[in-house]
DOLOMI-737315 format. One record per residue (C-alpha): residue in one letter; x, y, z. Coordinates in pm, whole numbers, plus 50000, padded with zeros to 5 digits. Example, Ala and Ser with C-alpha at 12.3 -4.5 7.8 and 13.67 -1.06 7.14 Angstrom:
2
A512304955050780;S513674989450714;
This chain:
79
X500005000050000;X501165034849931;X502825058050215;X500905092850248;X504195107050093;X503395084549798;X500005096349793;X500505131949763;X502975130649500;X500295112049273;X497615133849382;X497745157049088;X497975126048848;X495365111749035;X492975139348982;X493655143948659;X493455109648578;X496535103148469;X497515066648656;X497625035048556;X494935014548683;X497224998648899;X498575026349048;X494665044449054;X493795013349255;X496715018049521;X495555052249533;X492085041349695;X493355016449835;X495315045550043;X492325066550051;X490015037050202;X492005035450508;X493325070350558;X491075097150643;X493765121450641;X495145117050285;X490735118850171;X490885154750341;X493735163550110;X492305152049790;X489225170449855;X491105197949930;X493005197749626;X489355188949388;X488095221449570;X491845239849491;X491055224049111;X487565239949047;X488365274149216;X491625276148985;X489325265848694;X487125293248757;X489635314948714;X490335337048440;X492535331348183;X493715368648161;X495765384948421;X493985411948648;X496375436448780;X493635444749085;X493955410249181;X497675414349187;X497135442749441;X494825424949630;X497405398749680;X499775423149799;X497665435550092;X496665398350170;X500245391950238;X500945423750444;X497825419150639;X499275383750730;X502855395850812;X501465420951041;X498815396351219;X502105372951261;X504335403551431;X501735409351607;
């Protein structure tokens, strides 16, 4: 059976449906028993269909809005 280590670093091949059946199979195999490894790959199907809503063109406000994010969280941290 796979390690969690293992897992992750098939996750994205995983999701995208990439594997071999016999590796897919090891992957649930993994999943079935480990309810910390399901958490992540949900995480990561919600991570896929936010970043697919995305638009394709670049948005300098969001670029700004990124900026403050990050200096709002480097000030809560200091704090």
């Amino acid at each position: 059976m796979l390690s969690c280590k293992e897992l992750v670093a098939h996750s994205s091949d995983y999701l995208d449906g990439q594997l071999s059946l016999r590796e897919r199979l090891g992957v649930r195999a993994h999943l079935a028993m480990c309810r910390h490894c399901r958490r992540f790959i949900r995480q990561m199907k919600v991570t896929q269909g936010v970043l697919r809503k995305l638009p394709d063109a670049a948005i300098p406000e969001l670029d700004v809005l990124a900026e403050r994010l990050a200096e709002q969280r480097n000030q809560s941290r200091q704090d």
